[in-house]
C-alpha positions as CSV (number, residue, x, y, z in Angstrom):
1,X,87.2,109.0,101.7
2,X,84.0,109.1,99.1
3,X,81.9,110.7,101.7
4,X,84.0,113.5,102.5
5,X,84.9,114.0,99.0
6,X,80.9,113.9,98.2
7,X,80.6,116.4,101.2
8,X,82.9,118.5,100.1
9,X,81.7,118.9,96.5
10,X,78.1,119.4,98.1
11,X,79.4,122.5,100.2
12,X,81.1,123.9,97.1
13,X,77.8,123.5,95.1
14,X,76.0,125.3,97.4
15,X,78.0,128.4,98.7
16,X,78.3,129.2,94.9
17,X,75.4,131.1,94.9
18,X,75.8,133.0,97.6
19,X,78.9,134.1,96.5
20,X,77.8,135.3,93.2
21,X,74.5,136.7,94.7
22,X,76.3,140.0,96.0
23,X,78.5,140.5,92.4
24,X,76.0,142.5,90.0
25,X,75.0,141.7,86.7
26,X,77.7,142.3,83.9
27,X,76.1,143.8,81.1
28,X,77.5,144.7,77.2
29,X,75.8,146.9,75.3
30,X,75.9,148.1,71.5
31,X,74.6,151.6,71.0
32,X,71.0,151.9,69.4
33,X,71.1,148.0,68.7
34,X,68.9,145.3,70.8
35,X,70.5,142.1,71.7
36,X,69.6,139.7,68.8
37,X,69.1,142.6,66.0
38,X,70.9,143.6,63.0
39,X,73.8,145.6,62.7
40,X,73.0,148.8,60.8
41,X,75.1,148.9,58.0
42,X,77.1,152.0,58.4
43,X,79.5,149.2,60.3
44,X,79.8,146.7,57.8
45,X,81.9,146.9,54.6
46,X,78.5,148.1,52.7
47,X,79.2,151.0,54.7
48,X,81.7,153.3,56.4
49,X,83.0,149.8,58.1
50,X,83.6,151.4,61.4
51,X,83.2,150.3,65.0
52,X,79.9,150.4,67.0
53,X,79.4,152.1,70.2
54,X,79.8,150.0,73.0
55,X,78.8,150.4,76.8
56,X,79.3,147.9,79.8
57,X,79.1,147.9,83.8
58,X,78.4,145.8,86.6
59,X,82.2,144.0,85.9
60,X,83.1,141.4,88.9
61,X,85.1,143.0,91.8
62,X,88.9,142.8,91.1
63,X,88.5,143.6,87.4
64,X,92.0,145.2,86.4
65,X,91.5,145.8,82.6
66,X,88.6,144.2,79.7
67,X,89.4,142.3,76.6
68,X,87.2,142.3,74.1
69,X,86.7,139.8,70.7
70,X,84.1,139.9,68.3
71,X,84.0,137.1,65.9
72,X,81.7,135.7,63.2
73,X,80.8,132.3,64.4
74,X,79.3,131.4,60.9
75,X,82.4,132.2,59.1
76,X,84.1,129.6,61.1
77,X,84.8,132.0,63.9
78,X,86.6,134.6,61.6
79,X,87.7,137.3,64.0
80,X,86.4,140.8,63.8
81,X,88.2,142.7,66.8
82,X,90.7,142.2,68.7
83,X,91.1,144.4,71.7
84,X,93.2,143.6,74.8
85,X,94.3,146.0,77.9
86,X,91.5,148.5,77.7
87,X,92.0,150.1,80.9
88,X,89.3,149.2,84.3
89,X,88.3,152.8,84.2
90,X,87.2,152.7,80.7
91,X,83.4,151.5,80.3
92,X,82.9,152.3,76.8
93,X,83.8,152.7,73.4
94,X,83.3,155.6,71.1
95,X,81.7,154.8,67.5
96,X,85.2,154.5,65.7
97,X,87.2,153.9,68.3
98,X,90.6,153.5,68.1
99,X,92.8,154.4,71.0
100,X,91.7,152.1,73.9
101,X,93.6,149.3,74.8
102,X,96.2,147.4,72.4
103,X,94.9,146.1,69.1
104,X,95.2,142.6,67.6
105,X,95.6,141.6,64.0
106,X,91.9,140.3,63.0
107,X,91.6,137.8,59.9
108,X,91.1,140.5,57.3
109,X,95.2,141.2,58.4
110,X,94.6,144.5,59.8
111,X,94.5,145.9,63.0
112,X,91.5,147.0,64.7
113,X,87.9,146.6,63.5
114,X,86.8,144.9,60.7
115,X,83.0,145.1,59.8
116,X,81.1,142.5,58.7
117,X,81.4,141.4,55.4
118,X,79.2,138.2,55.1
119,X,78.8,136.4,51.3
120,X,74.9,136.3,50.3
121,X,72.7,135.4,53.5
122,X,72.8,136.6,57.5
123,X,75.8,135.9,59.2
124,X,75.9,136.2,63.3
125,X,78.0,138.1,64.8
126,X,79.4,137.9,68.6
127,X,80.9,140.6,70.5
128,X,82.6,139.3,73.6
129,X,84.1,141.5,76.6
130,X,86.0,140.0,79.4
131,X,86.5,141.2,82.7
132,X,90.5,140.7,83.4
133,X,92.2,140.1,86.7
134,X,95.6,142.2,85.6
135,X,96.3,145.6,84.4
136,X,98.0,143.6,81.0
137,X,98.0,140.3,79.8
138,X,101.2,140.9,78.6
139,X,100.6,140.3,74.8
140,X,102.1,142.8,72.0
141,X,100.2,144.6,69.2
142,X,99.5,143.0,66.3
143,X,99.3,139.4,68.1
144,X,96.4,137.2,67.0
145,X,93.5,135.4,68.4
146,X,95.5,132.3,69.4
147,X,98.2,134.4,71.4
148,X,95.1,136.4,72.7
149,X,92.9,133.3,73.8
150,X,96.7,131.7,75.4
151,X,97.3,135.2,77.3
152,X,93.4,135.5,78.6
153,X,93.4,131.9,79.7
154,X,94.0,132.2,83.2
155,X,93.1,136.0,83.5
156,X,89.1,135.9,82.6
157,X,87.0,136.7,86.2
158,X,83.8,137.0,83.7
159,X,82.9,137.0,80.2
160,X,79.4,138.6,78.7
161,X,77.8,138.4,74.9
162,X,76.3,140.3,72.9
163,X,75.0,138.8,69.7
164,X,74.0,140.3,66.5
165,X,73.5,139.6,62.6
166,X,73.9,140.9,59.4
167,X,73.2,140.2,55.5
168,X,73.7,140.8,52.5
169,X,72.0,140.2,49.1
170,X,74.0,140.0,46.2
């Protein structure tokens, strides 16, 4: 019974691969920004506070819709975005954007995007897509990043990152 169970676990590990092998590369993008660098401040509360651009492709066969979270890990993960239901045929996200998909409540209270806003020093910021296996989660505006997290659970095919910072002197 340990053999096969040790067989088994060995043919898992090693088809793996080769399933993943023919999926391409899932990629997140923020317009005009490198992974790593600094967040101009246009979209932070020292400036006009809106949304970046954002561009993705190579999601896994079977994707049905994208989520997408962007949180502020040194803030005790204090939630920037929350975006849910943004349709399969959508691969991007205007500068501003409002319209796509159904917002979440993010901790400032509001819905939609919140810029960063760190005290004195560089805070890092993590946007997060997810490739979804439905057309909805079936979540209603306004919902949080609990109810999100809870809804996405068994839903996520793939997840990419995109980091970047920001600071502030005061």
């Amino acid at each position: 019974m340990t053999r096969i169970a040790i067989c088994a676990l060995l043919v898992l590990t090693v088809s793996t691969p080769a399933q993943n092998k023919n999926n391409p590369a899932f990629h997140l993008t923020v317009a005009g920004v490198p992974d790593g660098g600094s967040l101009p401040p246009r979209f932070t509360c020292d400036g006009r506070n809106t949304s970046p651009a954002l561009s993705w492709s190579g999601e896994p066969e079977g994707t049905r819709s994208f989520a997408l979270i962007v949180e502020d890990p040194d803030a005790r993960n204090f939630n920037h975005w929350l975006l849910w239901d943004i349709p399969a045929s959508v691969h991007s996200l205007a500068e501003g954007a409002k319209a796509e998909g159904i917002s979440g409540t993010n901790d400032f209270s509001d819905r939609g995007y919140g810029g960063p806003c760190p005290p004195a020093g560089t805070h890092r910021y993590v946007f997060r897509l997810f490739a979804v296996d439905t057309e909805s989660i079936d979540l209603k505006e306004g919902k949080g990043r609990d109810a999100l997290d809870n809804a996405l659970r068994k839903h996520v095919l793939a997840k990419v990152e995109y980091r970047l910072q920001y600071g502030r002197r005061l």
